[in-house]
N, C-alpha and C positions, 0 to 999 in steps of 0.2 A: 639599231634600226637599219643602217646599212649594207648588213650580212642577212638581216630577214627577209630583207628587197632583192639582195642579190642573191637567197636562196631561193626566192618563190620568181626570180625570171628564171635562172637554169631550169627550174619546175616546168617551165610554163613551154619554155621553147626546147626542152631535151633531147626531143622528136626530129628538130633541124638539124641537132648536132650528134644525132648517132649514128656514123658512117658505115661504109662497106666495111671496113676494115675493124671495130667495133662490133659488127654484124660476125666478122671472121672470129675473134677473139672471144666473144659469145659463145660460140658451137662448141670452138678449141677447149674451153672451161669445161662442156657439157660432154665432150667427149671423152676426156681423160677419167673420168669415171664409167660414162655410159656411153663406150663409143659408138654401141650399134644404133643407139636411138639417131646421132650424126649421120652417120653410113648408110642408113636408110632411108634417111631424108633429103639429102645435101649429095650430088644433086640427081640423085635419084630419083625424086617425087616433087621436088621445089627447086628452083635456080637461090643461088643467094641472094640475090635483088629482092625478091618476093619474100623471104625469112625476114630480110631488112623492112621491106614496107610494112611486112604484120608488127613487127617490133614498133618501129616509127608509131602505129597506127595507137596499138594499149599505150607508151609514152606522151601521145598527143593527148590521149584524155586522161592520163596520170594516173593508170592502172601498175601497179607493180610489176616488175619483171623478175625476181629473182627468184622465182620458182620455173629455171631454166629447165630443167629437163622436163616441169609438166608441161610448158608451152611446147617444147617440143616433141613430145610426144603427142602432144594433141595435135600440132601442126600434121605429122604424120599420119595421125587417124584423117584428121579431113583432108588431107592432100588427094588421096585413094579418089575421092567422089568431085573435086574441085581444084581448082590451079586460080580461084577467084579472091583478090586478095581481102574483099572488105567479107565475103563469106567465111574464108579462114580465119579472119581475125574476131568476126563474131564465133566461132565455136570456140575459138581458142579462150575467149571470155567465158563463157559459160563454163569450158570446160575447170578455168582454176577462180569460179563465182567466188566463191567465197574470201578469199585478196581483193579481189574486185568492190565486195559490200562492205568489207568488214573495217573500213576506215569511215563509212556515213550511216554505224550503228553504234548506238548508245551503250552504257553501261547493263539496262537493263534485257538490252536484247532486242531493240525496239528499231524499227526505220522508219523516221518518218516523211513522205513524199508525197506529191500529185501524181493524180492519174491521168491521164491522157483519155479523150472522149474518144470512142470507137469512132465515129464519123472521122478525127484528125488522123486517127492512127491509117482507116484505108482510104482515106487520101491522100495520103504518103506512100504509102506502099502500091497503087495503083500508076504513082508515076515512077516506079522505078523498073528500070532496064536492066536485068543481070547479064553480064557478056562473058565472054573465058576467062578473060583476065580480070576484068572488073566490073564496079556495078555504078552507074548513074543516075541522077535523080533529075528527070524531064518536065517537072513541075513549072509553069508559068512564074514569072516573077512578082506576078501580082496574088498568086495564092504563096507563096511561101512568105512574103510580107505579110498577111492574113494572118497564117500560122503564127510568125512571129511575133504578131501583134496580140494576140491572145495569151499566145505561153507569157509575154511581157507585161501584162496587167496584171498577172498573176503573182510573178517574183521578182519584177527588176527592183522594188526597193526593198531586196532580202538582199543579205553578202553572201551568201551561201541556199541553194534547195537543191533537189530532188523530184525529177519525176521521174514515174514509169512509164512504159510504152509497149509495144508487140516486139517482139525482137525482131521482124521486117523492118518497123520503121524507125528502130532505134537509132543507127548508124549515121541516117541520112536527116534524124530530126536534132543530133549534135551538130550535124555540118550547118543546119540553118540558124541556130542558138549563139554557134561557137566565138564571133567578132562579137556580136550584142551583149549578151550574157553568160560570160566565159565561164564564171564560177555557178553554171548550174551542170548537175551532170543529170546523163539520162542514161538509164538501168530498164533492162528487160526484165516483164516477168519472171525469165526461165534463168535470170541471175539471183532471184532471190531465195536464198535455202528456206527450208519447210519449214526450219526452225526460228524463222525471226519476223516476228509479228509487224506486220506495216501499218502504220499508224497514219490514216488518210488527212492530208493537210488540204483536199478540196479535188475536183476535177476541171480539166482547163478542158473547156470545149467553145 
């Protein structure tokens, strides 16, 4: 019981504890095989600071990292068009979706989740501010208690769900879930492969 508690805190806080120097020892791994994907990115197109934050960012919502070289090569595809760390770290999700889904898909092929009401999703995405480096969400504190208060009728007395959302408001609708209801995760349409049927447990609007 002891070791399961103390493997799902390392889980939970991974993101605190993966330094610069972890961020270095990452690359070094990805390089010895595929140095140019390194050399072309580091620091070429991204400082290491920024490789770390995207890293931090998939560990914070407990997406797998050990398909290093896809993340970075995707890190390098969107680097070209953005230096914005919550936009890189959303493509870099999309880009390796399938790690991403395939731990809250069932045997048969199935996901089952909520959908997010078009009304929540662009009023989310209407308070956010993308900047060069990063993106913030300007929403009033009394509409994101709103939000919160709906997505929470919905699943706080589940241990585990699922929603979807627009991949705009994905990002910024973990950051208002994330203290309240840590074990829900939220997945973009454009994370779900063509091949895995979502099976609707209701829409939170």
């Amino acid at each position: 019981i002891v070791g399961t508690h103390l493997s799902e805190l390392v889980r939970r806080h991974a993101y605190e504890m993966f330094t610069r120097q972890d961020t270095k020892n990452y690359c070094d791994r990805v390089a010895q095989e595929n140095p140019r994907v390194v050399e072309d990115l580091v620091p070429k197109l991204l400082p290491l600071a920024t490789v770390q934050r995207v890293i931090q960012n998939l560990l914070r919502e407990r997406v797998p990292i050990l398909d290093a070289v896809g993340i970075m090569e995707s890190l390098g595809e969107a680097a070209q068009t953005t230096k914005n760390q919550v936009l890189l770290t959303e493509y870099v999700r999309q880009s390796i979706r399938r790690a991403v889904v395939k731990q809250f898909v069932n045997r048969q092929g199935e996901l089952s989740a909520y959908f997010l009401a078009l009304s929540m999703e662009q009023a989310v995405e209407s308070s956010i501010q993308h900047g060069e480096l990063n993106s913030i969400m300007t929403m009033a504190p009394e509409g994101i208690r709103d939000i919160l208060a709906r997505i929470g009728r919905k699943v706080e007395n589940l241990e585990s769900a699922v929603v979807i959302s627009s991949s705009g408001a994905r990002h910024f609708l973990r950051q208002v879930v994330e203290a309240t209801l840590p074990n829900l995760t939220v997945l973009a349409h454009n994370e779900i492969l063509p091949q895995i049927k979502v099976k609707s447990r209701g829409v939170i609007e």
